[in-house]
C-alpha positions in Angstrom: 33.8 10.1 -9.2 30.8 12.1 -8.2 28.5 11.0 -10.3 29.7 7.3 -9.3 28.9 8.5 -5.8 25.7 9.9 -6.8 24.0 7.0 -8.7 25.1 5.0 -5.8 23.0 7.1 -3.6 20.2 7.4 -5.9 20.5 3.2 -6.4 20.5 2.8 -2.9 17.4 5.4 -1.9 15.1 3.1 -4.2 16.2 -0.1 -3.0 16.1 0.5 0.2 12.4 0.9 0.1 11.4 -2.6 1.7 8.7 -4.3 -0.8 8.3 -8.1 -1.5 11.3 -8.7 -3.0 13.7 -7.5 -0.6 12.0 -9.6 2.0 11.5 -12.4 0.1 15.9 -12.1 0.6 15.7 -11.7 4.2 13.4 -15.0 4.4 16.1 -16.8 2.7 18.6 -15.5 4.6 17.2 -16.3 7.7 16.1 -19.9 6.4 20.2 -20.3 5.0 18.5 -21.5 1.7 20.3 -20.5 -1.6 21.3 -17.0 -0.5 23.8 -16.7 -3.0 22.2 -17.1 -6.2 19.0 -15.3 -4.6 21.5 -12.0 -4.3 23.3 -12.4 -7.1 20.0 -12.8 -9.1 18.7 -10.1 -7.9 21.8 -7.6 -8.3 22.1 -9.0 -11.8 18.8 -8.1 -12.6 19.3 -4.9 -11.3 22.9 -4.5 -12.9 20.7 -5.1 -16.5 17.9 -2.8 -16.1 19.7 0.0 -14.7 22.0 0.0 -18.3 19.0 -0.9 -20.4 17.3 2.2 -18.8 20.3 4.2 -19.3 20.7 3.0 -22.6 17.3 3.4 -24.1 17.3 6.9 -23.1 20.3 7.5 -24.6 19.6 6.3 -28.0 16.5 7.7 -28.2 17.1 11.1 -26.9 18.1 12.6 -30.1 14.4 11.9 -30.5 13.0 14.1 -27.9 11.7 17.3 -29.0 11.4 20.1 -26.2 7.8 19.3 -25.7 8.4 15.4 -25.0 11.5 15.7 -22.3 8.9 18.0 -20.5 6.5 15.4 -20.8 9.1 13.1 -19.5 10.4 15.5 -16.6 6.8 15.7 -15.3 6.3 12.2 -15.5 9.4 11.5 -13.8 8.4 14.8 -11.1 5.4 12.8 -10.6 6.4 9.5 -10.2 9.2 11.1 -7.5 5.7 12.7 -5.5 4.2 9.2 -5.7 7.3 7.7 -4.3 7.3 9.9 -1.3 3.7 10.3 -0.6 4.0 5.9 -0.6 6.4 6.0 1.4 5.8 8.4 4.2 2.1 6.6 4.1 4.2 3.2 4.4 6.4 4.7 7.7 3.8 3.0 10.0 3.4 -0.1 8.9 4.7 -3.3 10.5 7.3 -5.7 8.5 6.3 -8.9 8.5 9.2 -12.0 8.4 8.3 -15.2 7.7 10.7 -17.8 9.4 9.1 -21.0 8.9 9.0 -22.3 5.6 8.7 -26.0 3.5 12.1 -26.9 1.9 13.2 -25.1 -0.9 14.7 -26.9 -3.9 17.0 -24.8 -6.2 14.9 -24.6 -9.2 12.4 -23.4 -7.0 14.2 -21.0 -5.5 15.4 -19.1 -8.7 12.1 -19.6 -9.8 10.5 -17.6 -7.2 13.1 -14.9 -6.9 12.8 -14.4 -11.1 9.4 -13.7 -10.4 10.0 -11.5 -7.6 11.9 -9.6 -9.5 10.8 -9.7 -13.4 7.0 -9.7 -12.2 7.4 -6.9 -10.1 6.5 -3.4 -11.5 8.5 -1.2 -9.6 11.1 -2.9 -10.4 11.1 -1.5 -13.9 9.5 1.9 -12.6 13.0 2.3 -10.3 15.5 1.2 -12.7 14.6 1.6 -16.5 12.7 4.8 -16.0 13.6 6.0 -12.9 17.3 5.8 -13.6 17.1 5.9 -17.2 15.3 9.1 -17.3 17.3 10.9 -14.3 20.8 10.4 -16.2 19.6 11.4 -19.8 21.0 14.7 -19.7 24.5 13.2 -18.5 27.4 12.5 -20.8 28.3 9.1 -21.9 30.9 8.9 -19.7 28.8 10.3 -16.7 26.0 7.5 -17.5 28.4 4.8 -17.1 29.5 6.1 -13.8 25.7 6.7 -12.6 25.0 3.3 -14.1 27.8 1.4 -12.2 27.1 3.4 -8.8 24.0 2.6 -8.7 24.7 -1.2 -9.5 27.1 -0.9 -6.8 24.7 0.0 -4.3 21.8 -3.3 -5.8 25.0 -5.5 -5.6 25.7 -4.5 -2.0 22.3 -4.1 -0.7 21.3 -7.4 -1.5 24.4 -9.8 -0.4 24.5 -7.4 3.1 21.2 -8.2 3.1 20.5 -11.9 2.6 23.9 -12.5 4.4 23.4 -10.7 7.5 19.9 -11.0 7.4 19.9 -13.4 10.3 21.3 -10.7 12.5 19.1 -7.9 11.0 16.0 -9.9 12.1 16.7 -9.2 15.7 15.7 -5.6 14.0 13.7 -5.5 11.7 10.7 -5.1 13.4 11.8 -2.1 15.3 9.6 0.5 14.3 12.0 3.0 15.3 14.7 1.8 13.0 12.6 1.8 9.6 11.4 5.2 10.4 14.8 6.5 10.6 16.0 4.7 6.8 12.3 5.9 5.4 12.2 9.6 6.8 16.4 9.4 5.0 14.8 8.6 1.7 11.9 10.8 1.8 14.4 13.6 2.7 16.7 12.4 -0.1 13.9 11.7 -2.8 12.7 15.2 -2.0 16.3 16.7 -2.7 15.9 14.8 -6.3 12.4 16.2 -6.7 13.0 20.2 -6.5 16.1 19.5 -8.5 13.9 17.7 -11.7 11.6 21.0 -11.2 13.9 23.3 -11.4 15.4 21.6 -14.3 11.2 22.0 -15.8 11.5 25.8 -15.2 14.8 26.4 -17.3 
């Protein structure tokens, strides 16, 4: 169960990091177009590339030598710094909703969030080798637990968001509020990043 706990958290630090996609959610939310299948999309998406991640770096991890999982550790110690030095550069900036929009057919609609999703590089960065590469060292039955917590967390995230997004854009804007959920992930990235170094110095 903790490890169900703790992919959850770890799921729900990274996508709580408000980029384009997530806001492309709250427009539809707040225009009531298609929020459904735009959050179910999305967690889907999410639900895939978490266990492909997982999965990869499960099946090739009899591969890793001693010198490559370093490699890997200080890529993934690096990418963490990258993450938080974004993010506490991103603490100031203003979120921008756009409430007014042209009607938006179906097609269109899945269209667009696809490519918010599948054309969107941190997308991959967060769940293939983010996740992937954080839960290597777990047992099989400790992946699929980090695997489905952190899905939980996508599958929550986004229907909470598109559905209550209407009432979170009386919100959103408050400075005061985002600095709060940031300075939480920086604090909770940073937790993740002395952990993957002291996993470097065994």
């Amino acid at each position: 169960m903790s490890y169900l706990i703790f992919g959850f958290l770890t799921g729900l630090s990274l996508i709580l990091a408000i980029g384009a996609q997530n806001i492309f959610v709250i427009e539809q939310g707040l225009k009531k177009k298609h929020v459904f299948i735009v959050c179910l999309i999305c967690s889907l998406s999410d639900f895939i590339l978490i266990f492909l991640g997982i999965f990869l770096f499960h099946h090739f991890q009899s591969f890793f030598s001693p010198l490559i999982e370093l490699v890997l550790n200080l890529l993934l110690l690096l990418f963490l710094i990258n993450f938080i030095w974004r993010k506490l550069k991103s603490i100031n900036n203003q979120i921008s909703i756009n409430k007014n929009s042209d009607r938006n057919t179906f097609i269109s609609t899945v269209l667009k969030t696809l490519g918010f999703t599948y054309l969107n590089p941190h997308v991959y960065s967060d769940t293939v080798f983010f996740l992937g590469n954080f839960s290597k060292d777990l047992l099989i039955t400790q992946k699929y637990l980090f695997g489905i917590g952190a899905s939980i967390s996508s599958f929550l995230f986004f229907f909470i968001l598109g559905y209550l997004s209407k009432f979170l854009s009386n919100y959103i804007s408050s400075k005061r509020l985002w600095k709060t959920i940031n300075y939480s992930i920086v604090l909770f990235m940073s937790l993740l990043s002395v952990y993957v170094f002291m996993s470097i110095l065994e």
